[in-house]
N, CA, C and O of each residue as an XYZ file, in Angstrom:
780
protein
N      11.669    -10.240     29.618
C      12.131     -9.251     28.647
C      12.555     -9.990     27.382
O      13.246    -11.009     27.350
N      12.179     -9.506     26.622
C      12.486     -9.799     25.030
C      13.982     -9.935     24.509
O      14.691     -8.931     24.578
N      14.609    -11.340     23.892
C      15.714    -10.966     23.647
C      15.962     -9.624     22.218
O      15.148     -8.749     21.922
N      16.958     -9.805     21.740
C      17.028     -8.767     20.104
C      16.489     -9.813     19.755
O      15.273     -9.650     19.849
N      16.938    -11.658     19.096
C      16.354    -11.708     18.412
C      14.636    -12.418     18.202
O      14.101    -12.950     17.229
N      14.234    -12.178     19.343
C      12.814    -12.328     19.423
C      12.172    -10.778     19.024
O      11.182    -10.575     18.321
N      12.717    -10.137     19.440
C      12.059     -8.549     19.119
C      11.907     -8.670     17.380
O      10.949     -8.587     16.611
N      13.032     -8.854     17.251
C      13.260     -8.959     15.993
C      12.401    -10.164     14.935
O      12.328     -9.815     13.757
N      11.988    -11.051     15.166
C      11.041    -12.005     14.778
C       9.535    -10.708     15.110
O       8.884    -10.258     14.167
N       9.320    -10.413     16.225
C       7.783    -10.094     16.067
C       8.002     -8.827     15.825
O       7.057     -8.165     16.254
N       9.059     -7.983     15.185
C       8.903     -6.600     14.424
C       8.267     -7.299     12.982
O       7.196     -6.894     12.530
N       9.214     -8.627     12.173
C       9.085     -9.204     11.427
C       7.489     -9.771     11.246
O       7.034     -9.806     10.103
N       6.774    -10.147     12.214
C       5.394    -10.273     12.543
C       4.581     -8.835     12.679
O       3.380     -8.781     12.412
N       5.155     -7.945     13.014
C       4.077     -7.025     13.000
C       4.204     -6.385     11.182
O       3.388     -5.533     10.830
N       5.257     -6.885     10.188
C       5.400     -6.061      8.933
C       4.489     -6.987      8.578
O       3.442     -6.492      8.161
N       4.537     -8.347      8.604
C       3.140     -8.575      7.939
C       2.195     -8.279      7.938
O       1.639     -7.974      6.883
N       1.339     -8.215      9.574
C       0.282     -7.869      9.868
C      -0.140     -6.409      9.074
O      -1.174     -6.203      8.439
N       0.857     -5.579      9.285
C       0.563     -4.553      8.988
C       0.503     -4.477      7.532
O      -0.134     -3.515      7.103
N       1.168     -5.501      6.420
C       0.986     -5.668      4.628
C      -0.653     -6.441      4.836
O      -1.573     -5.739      4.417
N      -0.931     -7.385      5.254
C      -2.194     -7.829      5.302
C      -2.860     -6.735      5.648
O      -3.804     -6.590      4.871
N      -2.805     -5.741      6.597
C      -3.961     -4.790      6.896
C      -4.128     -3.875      5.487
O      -5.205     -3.361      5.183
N      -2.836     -3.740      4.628
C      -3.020     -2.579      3.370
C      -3.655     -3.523      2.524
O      -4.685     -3.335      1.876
N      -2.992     -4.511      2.576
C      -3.472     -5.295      1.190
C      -4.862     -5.744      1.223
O      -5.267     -6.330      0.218
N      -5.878     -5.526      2.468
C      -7.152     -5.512      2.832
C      -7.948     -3.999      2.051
O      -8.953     -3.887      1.349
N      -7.064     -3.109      2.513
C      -7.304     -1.664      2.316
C      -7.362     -1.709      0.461
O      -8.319     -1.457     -0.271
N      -6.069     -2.093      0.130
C      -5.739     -1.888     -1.500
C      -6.956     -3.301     -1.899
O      -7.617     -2.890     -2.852
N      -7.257     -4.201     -1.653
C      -8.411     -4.976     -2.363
C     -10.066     -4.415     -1.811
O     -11.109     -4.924     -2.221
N     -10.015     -3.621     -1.114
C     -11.796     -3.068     -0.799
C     -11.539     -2.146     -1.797
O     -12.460     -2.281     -2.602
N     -10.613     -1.084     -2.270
C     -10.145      0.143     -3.686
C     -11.219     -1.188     -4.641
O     -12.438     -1.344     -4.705
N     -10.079     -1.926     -5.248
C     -10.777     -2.934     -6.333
C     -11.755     -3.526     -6.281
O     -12.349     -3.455     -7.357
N     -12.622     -4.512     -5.040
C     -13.499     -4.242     -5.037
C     -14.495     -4.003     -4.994
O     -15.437     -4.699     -5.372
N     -14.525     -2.752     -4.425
C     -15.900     -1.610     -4.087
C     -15.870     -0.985     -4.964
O     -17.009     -0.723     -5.350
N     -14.786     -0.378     -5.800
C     -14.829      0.949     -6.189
C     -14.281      0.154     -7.829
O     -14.947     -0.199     -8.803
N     -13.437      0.123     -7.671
C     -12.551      0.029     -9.223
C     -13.275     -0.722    -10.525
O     -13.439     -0.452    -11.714
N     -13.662     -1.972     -9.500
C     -13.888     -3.139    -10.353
C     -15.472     -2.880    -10.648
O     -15.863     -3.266    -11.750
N     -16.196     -2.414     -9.990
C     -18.099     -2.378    -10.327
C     -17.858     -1.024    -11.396
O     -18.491     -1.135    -12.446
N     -17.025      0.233    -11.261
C     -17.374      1.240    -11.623
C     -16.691      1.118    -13.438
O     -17.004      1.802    -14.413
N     -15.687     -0.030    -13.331
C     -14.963     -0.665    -14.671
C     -16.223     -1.379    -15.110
O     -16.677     -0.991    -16.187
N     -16.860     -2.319    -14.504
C     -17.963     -2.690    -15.276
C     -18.741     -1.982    -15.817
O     -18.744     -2.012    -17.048
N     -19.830     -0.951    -15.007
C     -20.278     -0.271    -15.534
C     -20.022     -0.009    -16.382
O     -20.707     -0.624    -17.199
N     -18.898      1.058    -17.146
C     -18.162      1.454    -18.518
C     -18.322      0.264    -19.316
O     -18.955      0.487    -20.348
N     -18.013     -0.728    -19.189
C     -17.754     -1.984    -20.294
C     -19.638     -2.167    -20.439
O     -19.888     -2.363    -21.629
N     -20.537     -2.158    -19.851
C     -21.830     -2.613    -19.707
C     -22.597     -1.138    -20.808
O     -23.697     -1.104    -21.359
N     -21.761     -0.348    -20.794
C     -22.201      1.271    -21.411
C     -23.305      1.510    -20.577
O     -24.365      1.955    -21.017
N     -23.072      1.184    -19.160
C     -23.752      2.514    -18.293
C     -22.631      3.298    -17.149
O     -22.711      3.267    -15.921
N     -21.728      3.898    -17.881
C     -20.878      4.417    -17.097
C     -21.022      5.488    -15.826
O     -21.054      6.612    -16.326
N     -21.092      5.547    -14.799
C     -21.192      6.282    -13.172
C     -19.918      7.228    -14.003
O     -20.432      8.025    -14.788
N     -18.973      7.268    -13.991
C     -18.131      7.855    -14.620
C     -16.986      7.792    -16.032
O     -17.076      6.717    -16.626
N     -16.171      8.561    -16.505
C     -15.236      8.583    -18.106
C     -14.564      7.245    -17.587
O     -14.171      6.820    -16.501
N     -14.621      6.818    -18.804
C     -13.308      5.739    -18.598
C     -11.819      6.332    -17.983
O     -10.916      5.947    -17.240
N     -12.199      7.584    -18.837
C     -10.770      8.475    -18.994
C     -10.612      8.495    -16.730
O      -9.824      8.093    -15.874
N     -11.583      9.038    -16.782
C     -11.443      9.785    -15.129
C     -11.136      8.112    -14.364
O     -10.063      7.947    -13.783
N     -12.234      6.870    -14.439
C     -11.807      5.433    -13.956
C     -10.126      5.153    -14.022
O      -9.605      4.659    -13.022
N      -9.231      5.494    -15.281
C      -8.384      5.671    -15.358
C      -7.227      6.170    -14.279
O      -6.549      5.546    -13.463
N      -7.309      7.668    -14.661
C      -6.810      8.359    -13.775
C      -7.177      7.748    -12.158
O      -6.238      7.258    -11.530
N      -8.123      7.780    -11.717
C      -8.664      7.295    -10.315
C      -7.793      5.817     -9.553
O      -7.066      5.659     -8.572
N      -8.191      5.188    -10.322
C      -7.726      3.998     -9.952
C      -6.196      3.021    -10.984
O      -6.244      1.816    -10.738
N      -5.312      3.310    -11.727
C      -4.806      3.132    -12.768
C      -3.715      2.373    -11.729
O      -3.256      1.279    -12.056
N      -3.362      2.951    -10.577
C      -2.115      2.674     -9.956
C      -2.396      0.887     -8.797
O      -1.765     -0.087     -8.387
N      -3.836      1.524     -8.775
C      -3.969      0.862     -7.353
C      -3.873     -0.505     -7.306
O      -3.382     -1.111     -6.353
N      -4.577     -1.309     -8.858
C      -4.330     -2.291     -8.897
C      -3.103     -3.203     -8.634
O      -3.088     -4.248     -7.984
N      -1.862     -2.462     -9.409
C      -0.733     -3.023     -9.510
C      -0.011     -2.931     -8.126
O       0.983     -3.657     -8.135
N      -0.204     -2.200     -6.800
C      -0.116     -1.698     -5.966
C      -0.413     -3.174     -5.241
O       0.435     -3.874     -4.688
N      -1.591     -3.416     -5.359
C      -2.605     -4.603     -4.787
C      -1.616     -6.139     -5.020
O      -0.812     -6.579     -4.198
N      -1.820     -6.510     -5.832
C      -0.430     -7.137     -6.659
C       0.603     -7.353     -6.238
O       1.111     -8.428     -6.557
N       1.320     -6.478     -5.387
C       2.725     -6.254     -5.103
C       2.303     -6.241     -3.899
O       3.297     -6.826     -3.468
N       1.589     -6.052     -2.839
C       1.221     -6.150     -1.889
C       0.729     -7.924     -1.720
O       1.026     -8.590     -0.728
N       0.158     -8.310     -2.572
C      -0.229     -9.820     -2.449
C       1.060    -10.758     -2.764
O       0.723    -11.931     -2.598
N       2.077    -10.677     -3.060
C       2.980    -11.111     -3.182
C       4.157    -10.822     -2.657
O       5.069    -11.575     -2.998
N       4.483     -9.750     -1.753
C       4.977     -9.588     -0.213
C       4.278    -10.440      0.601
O       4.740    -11.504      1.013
N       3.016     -9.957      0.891
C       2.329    -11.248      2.033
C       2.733    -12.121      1.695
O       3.601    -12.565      2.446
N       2.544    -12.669      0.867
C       2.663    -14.224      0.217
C       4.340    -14.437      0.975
O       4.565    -14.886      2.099
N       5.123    -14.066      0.186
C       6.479    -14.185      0.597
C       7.086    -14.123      1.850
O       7.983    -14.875      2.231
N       6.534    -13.128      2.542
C       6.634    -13.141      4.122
C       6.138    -13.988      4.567
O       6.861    -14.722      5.241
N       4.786    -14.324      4.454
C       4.557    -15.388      5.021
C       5.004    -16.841      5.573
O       4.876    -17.498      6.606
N       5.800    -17.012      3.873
C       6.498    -17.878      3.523
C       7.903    -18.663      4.483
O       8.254    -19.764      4.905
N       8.445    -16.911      4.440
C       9.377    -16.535      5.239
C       9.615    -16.505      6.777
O      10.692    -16.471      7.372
N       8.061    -16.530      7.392
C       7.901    -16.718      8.678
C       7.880    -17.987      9.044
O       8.262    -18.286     10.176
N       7.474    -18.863      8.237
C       7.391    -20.047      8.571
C       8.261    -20.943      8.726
O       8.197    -22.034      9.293
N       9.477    -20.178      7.935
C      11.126    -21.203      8.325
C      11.756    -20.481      9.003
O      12.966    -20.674      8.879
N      11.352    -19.318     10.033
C      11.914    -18.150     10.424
C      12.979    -18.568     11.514
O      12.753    -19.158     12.571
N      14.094    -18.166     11.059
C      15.020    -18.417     12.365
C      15.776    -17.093     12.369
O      15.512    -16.160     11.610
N      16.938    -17.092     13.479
C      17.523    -15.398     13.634
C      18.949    -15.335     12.728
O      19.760    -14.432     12.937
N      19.129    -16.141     11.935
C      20.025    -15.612     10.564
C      19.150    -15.330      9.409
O      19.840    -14.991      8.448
N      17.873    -15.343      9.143
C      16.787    -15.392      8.258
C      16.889    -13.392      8.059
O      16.964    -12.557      8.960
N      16.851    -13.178      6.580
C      17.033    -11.965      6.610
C      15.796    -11.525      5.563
O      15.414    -12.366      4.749
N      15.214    -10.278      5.593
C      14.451     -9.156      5.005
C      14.535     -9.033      3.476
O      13.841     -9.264      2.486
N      16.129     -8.397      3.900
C      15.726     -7.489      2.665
C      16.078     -8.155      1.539
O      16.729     -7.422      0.795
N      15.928     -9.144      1.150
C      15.931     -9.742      0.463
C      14.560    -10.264     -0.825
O      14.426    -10.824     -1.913
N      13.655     -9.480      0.457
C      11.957     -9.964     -0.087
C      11.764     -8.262     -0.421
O      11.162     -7.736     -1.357
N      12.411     -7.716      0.559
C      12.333     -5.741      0.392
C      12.634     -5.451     -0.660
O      11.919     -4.768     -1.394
N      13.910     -5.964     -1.016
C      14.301     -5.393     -2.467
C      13.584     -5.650     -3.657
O      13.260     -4.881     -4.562
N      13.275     -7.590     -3.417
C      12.213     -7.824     -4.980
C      10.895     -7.148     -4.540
O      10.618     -6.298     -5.387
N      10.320     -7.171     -3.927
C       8.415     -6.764     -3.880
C       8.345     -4.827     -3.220
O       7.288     -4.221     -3.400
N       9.381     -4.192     -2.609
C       9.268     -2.626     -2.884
C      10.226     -2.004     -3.707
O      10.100     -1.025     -4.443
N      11.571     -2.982     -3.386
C      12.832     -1.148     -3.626
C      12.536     -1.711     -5.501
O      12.230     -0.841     -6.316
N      12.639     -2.771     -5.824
C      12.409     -2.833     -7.312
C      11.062     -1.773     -8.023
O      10.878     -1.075     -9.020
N      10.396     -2.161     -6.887
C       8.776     -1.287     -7.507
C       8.785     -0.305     -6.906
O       7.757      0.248     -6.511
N       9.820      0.070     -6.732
C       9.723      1.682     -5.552
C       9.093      2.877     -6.300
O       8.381      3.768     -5.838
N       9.668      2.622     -7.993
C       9.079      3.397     -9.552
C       7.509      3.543     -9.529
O       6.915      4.613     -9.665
N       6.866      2.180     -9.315
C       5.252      2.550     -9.148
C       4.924      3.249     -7.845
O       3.959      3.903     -7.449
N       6.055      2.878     -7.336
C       5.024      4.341     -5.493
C       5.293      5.305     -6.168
O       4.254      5.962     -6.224
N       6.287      5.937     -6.881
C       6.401      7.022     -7.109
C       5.451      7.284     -8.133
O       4.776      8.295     -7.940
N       5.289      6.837     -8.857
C       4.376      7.131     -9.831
C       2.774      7.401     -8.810
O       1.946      8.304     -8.934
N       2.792      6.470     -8.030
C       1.537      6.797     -7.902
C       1.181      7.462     -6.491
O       0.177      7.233     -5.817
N       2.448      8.520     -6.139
C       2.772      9.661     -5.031
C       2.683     10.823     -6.320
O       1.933     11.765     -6.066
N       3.054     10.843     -7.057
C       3.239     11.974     -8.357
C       1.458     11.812     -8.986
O       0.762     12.738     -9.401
N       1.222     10.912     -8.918
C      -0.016     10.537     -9.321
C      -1.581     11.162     -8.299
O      -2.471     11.957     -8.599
N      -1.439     10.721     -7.623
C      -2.050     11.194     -6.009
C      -2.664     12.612     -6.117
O      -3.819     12.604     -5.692
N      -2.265     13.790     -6.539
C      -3.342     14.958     -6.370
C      -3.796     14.699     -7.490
O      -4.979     14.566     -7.174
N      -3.752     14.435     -9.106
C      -4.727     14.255     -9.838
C      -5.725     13.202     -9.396
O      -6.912     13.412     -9.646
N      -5.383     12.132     -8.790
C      -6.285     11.553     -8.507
C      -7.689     11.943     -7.655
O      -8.823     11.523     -7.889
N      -7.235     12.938     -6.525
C      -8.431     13.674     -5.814
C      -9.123     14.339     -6.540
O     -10.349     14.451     -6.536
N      -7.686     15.230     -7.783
C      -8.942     16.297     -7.808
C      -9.830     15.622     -9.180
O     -10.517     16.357     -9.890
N      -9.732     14.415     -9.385
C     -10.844     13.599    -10.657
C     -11.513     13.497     -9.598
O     -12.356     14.386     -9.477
N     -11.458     12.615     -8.618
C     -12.830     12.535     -7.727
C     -13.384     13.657     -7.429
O     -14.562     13.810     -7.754
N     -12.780     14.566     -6.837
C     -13.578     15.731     -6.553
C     -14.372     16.506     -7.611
O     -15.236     17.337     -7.331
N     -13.825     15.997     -9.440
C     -14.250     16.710    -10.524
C     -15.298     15.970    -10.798
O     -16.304     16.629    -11.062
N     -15.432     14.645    -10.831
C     -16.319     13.660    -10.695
C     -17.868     13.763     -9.954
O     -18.952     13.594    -10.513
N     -17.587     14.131     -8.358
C     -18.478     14.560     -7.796
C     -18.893     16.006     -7.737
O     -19.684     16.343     -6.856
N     -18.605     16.557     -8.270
C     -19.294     18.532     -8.509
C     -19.837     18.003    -10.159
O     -20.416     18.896    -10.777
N     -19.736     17.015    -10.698
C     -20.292     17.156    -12.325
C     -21.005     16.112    -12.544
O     -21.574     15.996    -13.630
N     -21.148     14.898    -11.311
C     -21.728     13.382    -11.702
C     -22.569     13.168    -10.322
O     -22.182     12.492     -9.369
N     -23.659     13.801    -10.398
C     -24.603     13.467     -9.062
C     -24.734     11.562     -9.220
O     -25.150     11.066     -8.173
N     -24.504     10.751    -10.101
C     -24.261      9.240    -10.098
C     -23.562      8.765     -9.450
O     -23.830      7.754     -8.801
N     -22.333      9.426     -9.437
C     -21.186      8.999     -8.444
C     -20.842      9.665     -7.347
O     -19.824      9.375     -6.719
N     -21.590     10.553     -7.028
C     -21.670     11.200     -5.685
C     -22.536      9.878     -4.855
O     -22.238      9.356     -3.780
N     -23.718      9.557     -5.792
C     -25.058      8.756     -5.472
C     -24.084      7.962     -5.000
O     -23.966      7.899     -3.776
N     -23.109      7.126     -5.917
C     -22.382      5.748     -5.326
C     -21.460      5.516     -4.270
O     -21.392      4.515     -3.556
N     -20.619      6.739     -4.237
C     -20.005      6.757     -2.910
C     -20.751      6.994     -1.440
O     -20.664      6.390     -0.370
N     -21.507      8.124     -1.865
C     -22.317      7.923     -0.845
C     -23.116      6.549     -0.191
O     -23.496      6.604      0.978
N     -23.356      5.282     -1.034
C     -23.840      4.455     -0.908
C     -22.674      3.306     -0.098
O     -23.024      2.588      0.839
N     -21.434      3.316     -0.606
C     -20.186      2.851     -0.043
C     -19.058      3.501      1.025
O     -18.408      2.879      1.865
N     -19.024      4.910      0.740
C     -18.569      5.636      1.542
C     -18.796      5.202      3.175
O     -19.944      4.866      3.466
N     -17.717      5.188      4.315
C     -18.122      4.768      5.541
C     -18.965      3.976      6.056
O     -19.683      4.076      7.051
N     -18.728      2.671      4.816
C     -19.605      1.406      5.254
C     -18.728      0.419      5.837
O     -17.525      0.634      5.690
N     -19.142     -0.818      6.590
C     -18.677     -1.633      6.852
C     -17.439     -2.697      5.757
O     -16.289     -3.023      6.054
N     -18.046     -2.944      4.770
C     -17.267     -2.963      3.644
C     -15.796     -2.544      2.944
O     -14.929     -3.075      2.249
N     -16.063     -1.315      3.545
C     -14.823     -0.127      3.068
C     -14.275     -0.001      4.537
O     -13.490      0.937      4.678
N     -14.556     -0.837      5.783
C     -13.372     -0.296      7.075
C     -13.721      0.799      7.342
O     -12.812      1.588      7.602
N     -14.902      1.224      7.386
C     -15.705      2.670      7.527
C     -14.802      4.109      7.083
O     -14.907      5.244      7.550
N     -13.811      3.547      5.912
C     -13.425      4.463      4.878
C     -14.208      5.165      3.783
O     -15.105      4.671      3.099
N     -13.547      6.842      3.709
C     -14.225      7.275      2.146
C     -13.355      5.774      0.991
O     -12.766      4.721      1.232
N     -13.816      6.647     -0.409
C     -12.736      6.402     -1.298
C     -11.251      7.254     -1.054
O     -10.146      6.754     -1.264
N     -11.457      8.457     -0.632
C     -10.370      9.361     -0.756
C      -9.567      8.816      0.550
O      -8.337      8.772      0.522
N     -10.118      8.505      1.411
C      -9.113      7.973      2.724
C      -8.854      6.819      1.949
O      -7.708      7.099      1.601
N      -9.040      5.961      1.541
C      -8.246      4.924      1.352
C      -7.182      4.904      0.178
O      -6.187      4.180      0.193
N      -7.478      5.702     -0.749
C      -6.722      6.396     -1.877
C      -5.397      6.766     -1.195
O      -4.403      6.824     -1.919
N      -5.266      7.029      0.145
C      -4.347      7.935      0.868
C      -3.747      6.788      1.045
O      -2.598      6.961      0.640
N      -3.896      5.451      1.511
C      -3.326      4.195      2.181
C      -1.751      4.076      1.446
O      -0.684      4.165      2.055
N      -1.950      3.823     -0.207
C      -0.404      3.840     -0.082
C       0.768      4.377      0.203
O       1.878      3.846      0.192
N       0.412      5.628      0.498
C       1.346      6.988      0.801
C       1.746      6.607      2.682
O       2.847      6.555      3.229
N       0.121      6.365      3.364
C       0.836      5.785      4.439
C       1.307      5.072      4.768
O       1.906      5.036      5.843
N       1.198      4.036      3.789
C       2.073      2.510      3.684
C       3.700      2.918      3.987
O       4.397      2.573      4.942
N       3.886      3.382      3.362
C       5.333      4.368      3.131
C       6.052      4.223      4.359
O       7.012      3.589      4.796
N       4.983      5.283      4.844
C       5.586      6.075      6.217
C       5.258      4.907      7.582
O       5.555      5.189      8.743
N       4.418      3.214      7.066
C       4.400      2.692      7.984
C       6.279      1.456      7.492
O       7.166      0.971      8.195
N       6.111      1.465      6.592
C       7.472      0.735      6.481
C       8.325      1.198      7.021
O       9.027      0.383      7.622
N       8.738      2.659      7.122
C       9.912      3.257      7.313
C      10.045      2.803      8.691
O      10.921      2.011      9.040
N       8.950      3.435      9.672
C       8.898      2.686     11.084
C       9.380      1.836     11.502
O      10.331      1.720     12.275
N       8.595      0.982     10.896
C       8.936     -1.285     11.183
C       9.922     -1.402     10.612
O      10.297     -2.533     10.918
N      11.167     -0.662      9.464
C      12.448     -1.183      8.547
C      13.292     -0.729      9.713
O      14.380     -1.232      9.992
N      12.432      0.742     10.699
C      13.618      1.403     11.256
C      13.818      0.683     12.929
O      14.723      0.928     13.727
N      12.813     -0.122     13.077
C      12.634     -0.878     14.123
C      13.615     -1.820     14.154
O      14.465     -1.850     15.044
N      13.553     -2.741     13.079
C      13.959     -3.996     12.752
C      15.424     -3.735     12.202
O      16.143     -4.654     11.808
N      15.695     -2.780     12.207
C      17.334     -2.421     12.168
C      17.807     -1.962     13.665
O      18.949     -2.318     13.956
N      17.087     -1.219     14.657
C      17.411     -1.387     15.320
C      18.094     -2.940     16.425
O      18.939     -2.997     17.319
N      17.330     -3.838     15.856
C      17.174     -5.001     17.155
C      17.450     -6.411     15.540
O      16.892     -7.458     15.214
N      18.517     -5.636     15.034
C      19.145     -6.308     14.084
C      20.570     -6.488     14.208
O      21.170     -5.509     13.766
N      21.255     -7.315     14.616
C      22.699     -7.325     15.268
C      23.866     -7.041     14.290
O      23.746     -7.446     13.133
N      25.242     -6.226     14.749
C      25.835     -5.988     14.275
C      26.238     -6.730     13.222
O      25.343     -7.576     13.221
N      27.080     -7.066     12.160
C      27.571     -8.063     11.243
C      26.279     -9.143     11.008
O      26.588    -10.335     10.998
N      24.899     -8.805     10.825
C      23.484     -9.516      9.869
C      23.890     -9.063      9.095
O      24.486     -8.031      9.403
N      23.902     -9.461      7.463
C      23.154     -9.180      6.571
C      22.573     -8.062      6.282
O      23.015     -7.108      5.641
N      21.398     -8.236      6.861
C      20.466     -7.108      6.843
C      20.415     -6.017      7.731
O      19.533     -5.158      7.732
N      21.645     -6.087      8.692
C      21.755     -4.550      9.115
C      22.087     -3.158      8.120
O      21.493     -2.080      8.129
N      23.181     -3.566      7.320
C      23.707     -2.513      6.306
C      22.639     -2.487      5.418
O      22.213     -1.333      5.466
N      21.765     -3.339      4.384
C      20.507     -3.355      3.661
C      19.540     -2.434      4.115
O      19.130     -1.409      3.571
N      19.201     -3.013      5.318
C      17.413     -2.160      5.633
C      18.022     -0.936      6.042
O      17.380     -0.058      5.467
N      18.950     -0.394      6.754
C      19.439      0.973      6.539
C      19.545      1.650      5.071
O      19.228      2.816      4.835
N      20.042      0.727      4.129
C      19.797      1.173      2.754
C      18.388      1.488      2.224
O      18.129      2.390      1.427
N      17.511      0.628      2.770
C      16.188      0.655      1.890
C      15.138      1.693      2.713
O      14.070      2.082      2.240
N      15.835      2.178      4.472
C      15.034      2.974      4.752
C      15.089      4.325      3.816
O      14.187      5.055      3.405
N      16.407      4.357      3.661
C      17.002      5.550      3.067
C      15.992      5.753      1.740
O      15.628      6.875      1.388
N      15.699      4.861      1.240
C      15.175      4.847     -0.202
C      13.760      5.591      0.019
O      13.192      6.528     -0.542
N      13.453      4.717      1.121
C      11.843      4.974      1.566
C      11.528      6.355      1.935
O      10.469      6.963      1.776
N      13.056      6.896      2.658
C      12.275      8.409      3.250
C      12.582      8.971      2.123
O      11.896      9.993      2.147
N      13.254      8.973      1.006
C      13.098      9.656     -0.014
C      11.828      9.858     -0.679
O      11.240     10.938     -0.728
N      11.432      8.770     -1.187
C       9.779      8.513     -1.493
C       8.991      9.444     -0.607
O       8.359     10.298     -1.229
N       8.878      9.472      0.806
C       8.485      9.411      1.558
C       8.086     11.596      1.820
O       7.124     12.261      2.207
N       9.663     11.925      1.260
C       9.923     13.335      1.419
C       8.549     13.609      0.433
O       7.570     14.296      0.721
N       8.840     12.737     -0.999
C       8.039     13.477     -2.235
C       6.591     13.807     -1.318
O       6.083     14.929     -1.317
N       5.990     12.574     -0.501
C       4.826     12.821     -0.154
C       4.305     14.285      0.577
O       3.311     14.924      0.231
N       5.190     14.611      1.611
C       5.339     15.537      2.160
C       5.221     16.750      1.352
O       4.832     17.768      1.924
N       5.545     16.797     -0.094
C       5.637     18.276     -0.895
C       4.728     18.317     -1.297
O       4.400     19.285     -1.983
């Protein structure tokens, strides 16, 4: 049986795994989708408006970004990992600071479908292209629109693993009173998604 603080090390192991699995998700967005369909426009054979490329993808990059530099840091963090070694410390600089861009890009999120969806009823080009990428090996046998969804579930996968790792986080850590703080933050975010 697992002590707390071994549980607690591989909750800490499964938040990475699980930032490497988005930050896989948020770099196939860029690119499959973001980065060829940005060329295009710059090449003046645009699949779609700059304006709509915009809207579509505007968030995801910076998303990607902040996701590559959590991994990074966790990583970091695993590697001198002992059981006074605390979280939220990497939580606060790489989400609760950028907690402003989830929201933005949870507030952001139905315009974004309905450009794709306006995109494909008016641009048989980019119907052509997703269809060509859509549920390929490439994309994790994702649409664009399922993976568009990833940061919203990102959300609701932190809250989980923050609410885990407070559990089997011992009284008087550090980071017991914190990650109770930052879940709090998260299900807020988390509510917007829900509306």
């Amino acid at each position: 049986i697992l002590g707390m603080s071994d549980r607690r090390t591989a909750i800490v192991g499964e938040m990475l795994k699980a930032e490497k699995a988005y930050m896989n998700l948020l770099s196939i967005i860029q690119t499959i989708y973001a980065a060829p369909l940005r060329l295009a426009i710059i090449n003046n054979s645009p699949i779609i408006l700059s304006t709509d490329h915009n809207l579509i993808f505007a968030d995801a990059d910076i998303l990607l970004h902040i996701s590559r530099n959590f991994v990074k840091s966790l990583t970091e963090k695993l590697r001198n990992w002992t059981v006074e070694q605390v979280v939220t410390d990497l939580l606060d600089k790489n989400i609760v600071q950028k907690l402003y861009l989830f929201w933005n890009y949870v507030h952001n999120y139905p315009v974004m479908i309905a450009t794709v969806n306006k995109c494909l009823q008016h641009n048989p080009s980019f119907g052509a292209y997703l269809h060509r990428h859509d549920n390929q090996p490439s994309t994790n046998m994702l649409t664009l629109l399922a993976l568009l969804k990833c940061p919203i579930q990102q959300i609701q996968k932190y809250i989980k693993l923050l609410q885990a790792l407070t559990l089997f986080t011992p009284t008087g850590h550090y980071d017991k009173v914190n990650l109770s703080k930052v879940v709090e933050q998260l299900k807020l975010l988390n509510n917007e998604t829900e509306q």
